[in-house]
C-alpha positions as CSV (number, residue, x, y, z in Angstrom):
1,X,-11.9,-26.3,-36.5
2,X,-8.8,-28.1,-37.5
3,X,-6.5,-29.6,-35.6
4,X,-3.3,-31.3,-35.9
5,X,-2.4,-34.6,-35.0
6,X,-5.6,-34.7,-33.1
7,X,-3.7,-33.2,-29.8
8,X,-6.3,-31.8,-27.5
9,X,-3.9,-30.0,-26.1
10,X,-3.2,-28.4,-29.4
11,X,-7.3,-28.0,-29.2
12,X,-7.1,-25.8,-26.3
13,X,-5.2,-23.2,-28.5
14,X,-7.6,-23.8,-31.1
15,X,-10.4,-23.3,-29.0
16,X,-9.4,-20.7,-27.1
17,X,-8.6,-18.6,-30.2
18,X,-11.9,-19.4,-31.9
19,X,-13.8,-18.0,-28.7
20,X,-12.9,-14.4,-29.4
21,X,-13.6,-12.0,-31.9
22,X,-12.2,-11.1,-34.9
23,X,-9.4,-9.1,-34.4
24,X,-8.3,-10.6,-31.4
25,X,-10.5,-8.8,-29.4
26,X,-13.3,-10.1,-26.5
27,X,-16.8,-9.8,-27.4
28,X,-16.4,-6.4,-26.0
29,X,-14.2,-5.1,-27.8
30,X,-12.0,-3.4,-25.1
31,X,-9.8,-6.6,-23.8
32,X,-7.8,-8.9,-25.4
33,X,-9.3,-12.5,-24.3
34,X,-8.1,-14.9,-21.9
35,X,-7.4,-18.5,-21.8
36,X,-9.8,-19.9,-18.9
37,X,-7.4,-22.7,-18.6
38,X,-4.8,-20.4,-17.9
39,X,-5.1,-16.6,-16.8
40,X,-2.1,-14.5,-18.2
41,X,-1.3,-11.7,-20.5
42,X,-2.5,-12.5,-23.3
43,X,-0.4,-14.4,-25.8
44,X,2.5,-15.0,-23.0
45,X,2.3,-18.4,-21.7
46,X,3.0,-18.8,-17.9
47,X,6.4,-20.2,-17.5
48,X,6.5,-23.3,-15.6
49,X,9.3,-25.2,-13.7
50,X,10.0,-28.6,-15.6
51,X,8.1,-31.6,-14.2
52,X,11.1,-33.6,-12.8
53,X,12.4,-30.4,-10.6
54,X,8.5,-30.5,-9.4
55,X,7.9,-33.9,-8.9
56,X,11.8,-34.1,-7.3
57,X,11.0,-31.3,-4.6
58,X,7.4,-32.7,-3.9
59,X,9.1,-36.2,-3.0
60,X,12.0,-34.3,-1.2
61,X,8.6,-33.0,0.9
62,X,7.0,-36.2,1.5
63,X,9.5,-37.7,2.7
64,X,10.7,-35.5,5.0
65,X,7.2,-35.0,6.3
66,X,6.9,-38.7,6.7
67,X,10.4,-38.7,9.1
68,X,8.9,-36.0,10.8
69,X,5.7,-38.1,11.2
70,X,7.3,-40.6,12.3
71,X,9.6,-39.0,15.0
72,X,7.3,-36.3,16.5
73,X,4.8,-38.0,19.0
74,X,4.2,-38.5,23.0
75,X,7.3,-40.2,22.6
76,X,10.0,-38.4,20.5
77,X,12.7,-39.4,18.8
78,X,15.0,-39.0,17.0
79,X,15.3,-39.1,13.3
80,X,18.9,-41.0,13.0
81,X,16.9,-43.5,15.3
82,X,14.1,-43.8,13.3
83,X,15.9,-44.4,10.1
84,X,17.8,-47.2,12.2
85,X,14.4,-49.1,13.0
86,X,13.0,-49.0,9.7
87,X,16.9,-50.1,8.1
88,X,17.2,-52.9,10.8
89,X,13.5,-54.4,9.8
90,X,14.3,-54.1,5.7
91,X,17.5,-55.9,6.2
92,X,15.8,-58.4,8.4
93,X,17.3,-57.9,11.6
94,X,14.4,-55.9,13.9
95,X,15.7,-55.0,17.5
96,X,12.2,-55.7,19.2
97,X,13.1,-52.7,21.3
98,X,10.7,-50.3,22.7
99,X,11.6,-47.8,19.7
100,X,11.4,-50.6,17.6
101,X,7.8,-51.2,18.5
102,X,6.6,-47.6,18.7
103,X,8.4,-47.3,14.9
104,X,7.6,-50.0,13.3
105,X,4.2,-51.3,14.8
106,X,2.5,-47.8,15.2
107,X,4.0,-44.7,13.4
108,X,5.0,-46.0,10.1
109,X,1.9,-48.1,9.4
110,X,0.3,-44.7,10.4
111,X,2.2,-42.2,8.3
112,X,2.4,-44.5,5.5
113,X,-1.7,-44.3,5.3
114,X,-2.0,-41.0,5.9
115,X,0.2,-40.4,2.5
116,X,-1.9,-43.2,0.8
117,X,-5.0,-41.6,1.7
118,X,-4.0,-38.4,1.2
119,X,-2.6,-38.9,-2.4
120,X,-5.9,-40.8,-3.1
121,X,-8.2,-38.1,-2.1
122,X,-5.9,-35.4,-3.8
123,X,-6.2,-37.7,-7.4
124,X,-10.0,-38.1,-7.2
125,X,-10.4,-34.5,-6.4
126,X,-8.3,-33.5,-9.6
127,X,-10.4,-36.0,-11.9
128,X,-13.7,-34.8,-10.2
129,X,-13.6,-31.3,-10.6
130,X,-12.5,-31.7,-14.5
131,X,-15.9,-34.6,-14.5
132,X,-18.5,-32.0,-13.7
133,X,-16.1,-29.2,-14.7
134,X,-16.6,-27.4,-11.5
135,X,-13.6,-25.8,-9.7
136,X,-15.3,-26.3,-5.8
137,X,-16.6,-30.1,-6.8
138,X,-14.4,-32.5,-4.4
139,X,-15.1,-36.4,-4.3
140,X,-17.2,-36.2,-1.4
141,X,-20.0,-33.7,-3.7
142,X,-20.9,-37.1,-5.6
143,X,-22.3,-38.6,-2.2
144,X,-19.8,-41.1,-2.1
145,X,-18.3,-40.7,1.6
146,X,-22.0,-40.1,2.7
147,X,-23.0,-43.7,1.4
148,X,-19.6,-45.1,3.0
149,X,-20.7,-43.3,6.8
150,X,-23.8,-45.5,6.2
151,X,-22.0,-48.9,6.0
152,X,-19.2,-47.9,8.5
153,X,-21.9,-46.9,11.0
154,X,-24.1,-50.2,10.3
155,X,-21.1,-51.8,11.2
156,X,-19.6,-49.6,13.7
157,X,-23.5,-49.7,15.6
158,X,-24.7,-53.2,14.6
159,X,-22.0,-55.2,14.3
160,X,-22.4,-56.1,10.7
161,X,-19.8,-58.1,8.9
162,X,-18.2,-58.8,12.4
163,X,-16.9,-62.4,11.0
164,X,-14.3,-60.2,8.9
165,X,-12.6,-58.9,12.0
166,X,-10.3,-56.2,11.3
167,X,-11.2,-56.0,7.8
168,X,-15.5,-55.2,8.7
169,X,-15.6,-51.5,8.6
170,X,-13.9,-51.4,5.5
171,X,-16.3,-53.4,3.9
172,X,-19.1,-52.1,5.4
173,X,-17.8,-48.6,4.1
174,X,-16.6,-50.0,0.5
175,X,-20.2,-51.4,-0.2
176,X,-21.7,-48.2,1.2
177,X,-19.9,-46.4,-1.6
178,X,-20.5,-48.7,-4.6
179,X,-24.2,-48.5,-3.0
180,X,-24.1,-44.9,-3.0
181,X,-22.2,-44.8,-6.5
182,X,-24.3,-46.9,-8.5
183,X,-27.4,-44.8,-6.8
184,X,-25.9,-41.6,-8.3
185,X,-25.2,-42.9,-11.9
186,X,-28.6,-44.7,-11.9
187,X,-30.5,-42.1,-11.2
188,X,-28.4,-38.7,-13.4
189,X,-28.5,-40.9,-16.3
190,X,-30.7,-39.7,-19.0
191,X,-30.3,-42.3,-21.5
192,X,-27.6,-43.2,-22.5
193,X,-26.2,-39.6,-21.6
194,X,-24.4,-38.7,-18.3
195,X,-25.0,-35.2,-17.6
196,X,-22.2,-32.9,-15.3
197,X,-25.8,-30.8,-13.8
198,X,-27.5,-34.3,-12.9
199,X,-24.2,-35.6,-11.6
200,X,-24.1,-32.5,-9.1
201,X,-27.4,-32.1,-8.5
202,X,-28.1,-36.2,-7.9
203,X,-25.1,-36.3,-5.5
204,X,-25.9,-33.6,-3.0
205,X,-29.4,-34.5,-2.8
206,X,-28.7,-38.6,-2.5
207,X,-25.7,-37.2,-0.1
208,X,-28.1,-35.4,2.0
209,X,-30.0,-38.6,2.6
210,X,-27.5,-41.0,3.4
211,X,-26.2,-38.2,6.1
212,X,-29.8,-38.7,7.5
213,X,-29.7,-42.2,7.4
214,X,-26.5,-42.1,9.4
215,X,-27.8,-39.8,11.8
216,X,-30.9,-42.4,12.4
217,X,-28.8,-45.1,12.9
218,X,-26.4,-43.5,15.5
219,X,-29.7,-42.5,17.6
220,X,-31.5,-46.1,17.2
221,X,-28.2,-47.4,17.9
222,X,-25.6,-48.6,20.9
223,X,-25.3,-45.3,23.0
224,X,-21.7,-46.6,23.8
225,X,-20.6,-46.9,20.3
226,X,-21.8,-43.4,19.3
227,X,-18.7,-41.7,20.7
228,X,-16.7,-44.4,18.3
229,X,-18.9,-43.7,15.3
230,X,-18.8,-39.6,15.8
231,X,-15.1,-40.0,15.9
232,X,-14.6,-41.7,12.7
233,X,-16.6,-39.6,11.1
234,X,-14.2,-37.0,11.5
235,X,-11.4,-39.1,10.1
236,X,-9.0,-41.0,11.7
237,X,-5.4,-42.4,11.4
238,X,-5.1,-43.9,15.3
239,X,-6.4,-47.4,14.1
240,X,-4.1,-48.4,11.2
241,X,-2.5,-51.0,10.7
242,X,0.2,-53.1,8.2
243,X,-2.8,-55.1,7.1
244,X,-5.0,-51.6,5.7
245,X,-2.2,-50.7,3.6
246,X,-2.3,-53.4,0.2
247,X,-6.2,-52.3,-1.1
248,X,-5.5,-48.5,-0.9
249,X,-2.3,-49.1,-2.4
250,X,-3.4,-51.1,-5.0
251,X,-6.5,-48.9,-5.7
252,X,-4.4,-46.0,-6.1
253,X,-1.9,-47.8,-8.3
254,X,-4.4,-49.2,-10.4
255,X,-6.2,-45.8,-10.9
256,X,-3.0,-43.6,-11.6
257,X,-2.3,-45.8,-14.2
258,X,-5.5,-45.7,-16.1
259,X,-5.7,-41.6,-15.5
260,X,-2.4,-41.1,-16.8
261,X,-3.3,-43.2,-19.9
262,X,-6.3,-41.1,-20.4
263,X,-4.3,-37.7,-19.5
264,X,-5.5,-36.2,-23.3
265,X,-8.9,-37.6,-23.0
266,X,-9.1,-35.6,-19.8
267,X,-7.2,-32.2,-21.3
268,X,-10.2,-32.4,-23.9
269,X,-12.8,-33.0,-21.5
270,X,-11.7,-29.7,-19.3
271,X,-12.0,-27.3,-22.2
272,X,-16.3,-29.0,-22.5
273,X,-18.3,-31.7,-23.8
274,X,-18.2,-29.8,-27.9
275,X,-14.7,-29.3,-27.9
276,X,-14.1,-33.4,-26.9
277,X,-16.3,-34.7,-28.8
278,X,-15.1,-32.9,-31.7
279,X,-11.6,-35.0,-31.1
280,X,-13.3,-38.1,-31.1
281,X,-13.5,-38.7,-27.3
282,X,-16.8,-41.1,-26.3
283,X,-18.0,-38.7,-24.0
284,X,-20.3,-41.0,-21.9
285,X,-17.7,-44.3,-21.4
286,X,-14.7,-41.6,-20.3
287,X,-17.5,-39.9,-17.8
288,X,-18.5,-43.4,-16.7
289,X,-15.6,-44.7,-16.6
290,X,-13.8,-41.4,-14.6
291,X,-17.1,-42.1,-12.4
292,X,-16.3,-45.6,-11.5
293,X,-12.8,-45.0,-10.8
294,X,-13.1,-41.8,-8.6
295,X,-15.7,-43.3,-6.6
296,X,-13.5,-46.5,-5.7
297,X,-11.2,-44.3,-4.9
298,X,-13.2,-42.3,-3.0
299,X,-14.8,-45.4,-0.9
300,X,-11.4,-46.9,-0.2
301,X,-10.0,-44.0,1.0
302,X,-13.4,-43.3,3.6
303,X,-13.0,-47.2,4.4
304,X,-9.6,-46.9,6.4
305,X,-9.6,-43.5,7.2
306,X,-13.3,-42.1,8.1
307,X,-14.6,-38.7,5.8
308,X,-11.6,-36.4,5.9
309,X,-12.8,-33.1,3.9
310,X,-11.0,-30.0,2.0
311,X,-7.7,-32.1,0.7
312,X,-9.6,-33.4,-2.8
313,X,-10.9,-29.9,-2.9
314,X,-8.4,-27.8,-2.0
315,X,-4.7,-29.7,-3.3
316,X,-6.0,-29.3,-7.0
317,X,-6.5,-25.8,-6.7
318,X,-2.5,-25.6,-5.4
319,X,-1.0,-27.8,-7.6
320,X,-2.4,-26.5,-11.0
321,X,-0.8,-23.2,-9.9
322,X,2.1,-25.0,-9.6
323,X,2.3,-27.2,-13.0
324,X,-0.5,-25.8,-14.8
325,X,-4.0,-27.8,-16.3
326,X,-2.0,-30.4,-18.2
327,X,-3.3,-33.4,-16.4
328,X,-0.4,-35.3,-17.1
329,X,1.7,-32.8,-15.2
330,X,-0.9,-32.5,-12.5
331,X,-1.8,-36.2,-11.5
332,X,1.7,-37.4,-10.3
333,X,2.2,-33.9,-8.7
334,X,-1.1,-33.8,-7.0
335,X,-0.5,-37.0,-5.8
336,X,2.7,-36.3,-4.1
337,X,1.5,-33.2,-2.5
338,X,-2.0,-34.5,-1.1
339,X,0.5,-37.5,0.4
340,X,2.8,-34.5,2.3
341,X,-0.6,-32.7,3.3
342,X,-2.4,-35.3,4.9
343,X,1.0,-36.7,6.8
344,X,1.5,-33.4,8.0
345,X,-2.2,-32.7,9.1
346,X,-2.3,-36.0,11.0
347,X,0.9,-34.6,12.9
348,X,-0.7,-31.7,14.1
349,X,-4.0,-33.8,14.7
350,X,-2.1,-36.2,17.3
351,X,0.3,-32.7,19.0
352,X,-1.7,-29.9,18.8
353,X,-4.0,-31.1,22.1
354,X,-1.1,-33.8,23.2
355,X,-1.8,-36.4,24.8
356,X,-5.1,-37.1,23.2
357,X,-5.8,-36.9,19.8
358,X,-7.8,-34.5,17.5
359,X,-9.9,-36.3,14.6
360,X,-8.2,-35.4,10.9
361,X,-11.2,-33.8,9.3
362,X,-11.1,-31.4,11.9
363,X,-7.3,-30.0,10.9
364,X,-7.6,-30.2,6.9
365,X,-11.1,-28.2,7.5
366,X,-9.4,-25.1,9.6
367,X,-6.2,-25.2,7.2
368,X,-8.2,-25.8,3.9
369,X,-11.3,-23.5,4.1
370,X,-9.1,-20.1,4.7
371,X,-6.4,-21.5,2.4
372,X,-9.3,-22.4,-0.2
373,X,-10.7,-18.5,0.3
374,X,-6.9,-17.2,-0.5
375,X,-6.7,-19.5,-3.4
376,X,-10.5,-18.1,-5.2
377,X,-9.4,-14.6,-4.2
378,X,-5.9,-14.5,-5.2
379,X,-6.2,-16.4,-8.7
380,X,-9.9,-17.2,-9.9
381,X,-9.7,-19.8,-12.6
382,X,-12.0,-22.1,-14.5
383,X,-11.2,-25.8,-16.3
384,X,-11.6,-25.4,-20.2
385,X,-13.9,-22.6,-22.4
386,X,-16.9,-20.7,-20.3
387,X,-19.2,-22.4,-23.2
């Protein structure tokens, strides 16, 4: 196979091509074949909106959902009067009204993580499925979160860490995931090979235990603190904070940097592990590396927000029938849209039982599951060649 300038992208073509028949024909015969990457009349490529229009509307929806988020609550108000707190703290001049502190103190810090988290969990979810090139993989599947419920609860039950303060269930859940991470990679490498199966299958079964570890812990544990611990495993926003939002923010920074540096490296690893290597990408550093970095992001995100499910499986699916597999395309629109979804999910977590509060997870589970089942009956789709 020849291809030109080395462009994976320009491999898909290739590779897609090569997989049928002479002729142009499917091995049987009767249809032309189909690009897994991207189903379509054969020959036609899907026409796409250009990236800036995309990216443009997707930040037009964030932010609207974030004035929104910030407005709606037991106490509404406006959104002239919102805009006026957060302008009069930029310029330096806060009010130290009761607005004020409702605005400033409590909803924006909140909102504000809620589009952190949900942009991180949206990016690792992306990176994921194209890792173990599975379309229902999500960054929970690796047992990440379940390794982060163990250190949260540790701490949540035991006190552990307590001389951090603020910052101990964080830490308890960050080393619970780097625990649970380097467990995974240990354990599905064979070699010096890091296999996509043993990825899976090594996650869900190490997943499965830390979930049981958890449960032991809650029933050996402080009966009062159980409701607390129960409640955060569902995912929660109600806690946060000025002082949560530097590490995600960096994390995420940090990570959509490297990604989109590596966005052919990741074209070639979604059409399989022949077609990549055949372009000169070092399969097992890009898998470890892609690893490392979704799991970070993964454990940050549990650390300040609890397990939240469905948005790193479900806003990938969306967004690539938006923009398509390119990954450079997909990244900074995923991102964008997994910030609107969680912002507007936490919304509906705090009104829909007003005055108390529903936990996250539950809301992105009843939107994401049917919406997930539309998405696989509507459009089925794989990432890169069926070989």
């Amino acid at each position: 196979m020849t291809v030109a300038n080395g462009d994976p992208d320009s491999a898909g073509a290739a590779a897609a091509s090569e997989s049928q028949a002479p002729g142009g024909r499917a091995s049987s015969g009767r249809e032309p074949a189909r690009s897994a990457r991207e189903p379509g009349p054969p020959g036609v490529p899907p026409r796409r909106l250009p990236l800036p229009v995309v990216l443009l509307a997707c930040t037009a929806l964030l932010l609207v959902s974030m004035v929104l988020g910030v407005a709606i609550g037991s106490v509404p108000l406006s959104p002239r009067a919102v805009l006026q707190v957060i302008v009069d703290h930029l310029a330096g001049h806060p009010r130290y009204s009761v607005a004020d502190a409702i605005v400033w103190e409590i909803r924006v810090p909140r909102v504000l993580l809620a589009a952190l988290v949900g942009a991180t969990l949206a990016t690792a979810g992306t990176v994921v499925q194209v890792l173990v090139r599975n379309a229902l993989a999500d960054p929970f599947l690796l047992g990440v979160s379940s390794g982060a419920s163990v250190g949260a609860t540790c701490v949540l039950l035991f006190g552990a860490f307590a001389s951090l303060g603020a910052w101990a269930i964080s830490a308890g859940s960050v080393l619970g995931a780097l625990g649970a991470m380097g467990a995974v990679f240990l354990i599905s490498r064979q070699g010096r090979a890091l296999s996509p199966t043993q990825l899976i299958l090594c996650g869900v079964v190490l997943s499965a235990l830390f979930e049981s570890v958890t449960s032991f812990l809650i029933f050996r544990g402080n009966p009062q603190a159980t409701q607390a611990v129960l409640f955060w495993l569902l995912g929660s926003f109600g806690l946060a904070t000025w002082q949560q939002l530097p590490i995600p923010t960096i994390v995420l920074a940090a990570a959509m940097i490297y990604l989109l540096a590596q966005g052919r490296s990741l074209n070639a690893l979604a059409l399989g592990a022949g077609p990549a290597a055949a372009l000169g990408v070092d399969l097992h550093r890009l898998r470890r590396d892609l690893f490392i970095v979704t799991s970070l992001m993964a454990g940050t995100a549990v650390a300040v927000s609890g397990v939240i499910g469905f948005v790193g499986l479900v806003v990938p699916h969306i967004v690539r029938l938006m923009v398509g597999s390119e990954h450079r395309r997909v990244l900074p629109t995923g991102m964008l849209f997994g910030a609107s979804f969680m912002v507007l999910g936490d919304l509906l977590a705090r009104v829909i039982v007003a005055p108390q509060e529903m936990p996250i997870g539950v809301i992105t589970a009843f939107i994401g599951a049917p919406l997930l089942i539309v998405l696989i009956r509507r459009r089925p789709y794989l990432y890169g060649t069926t070989g």
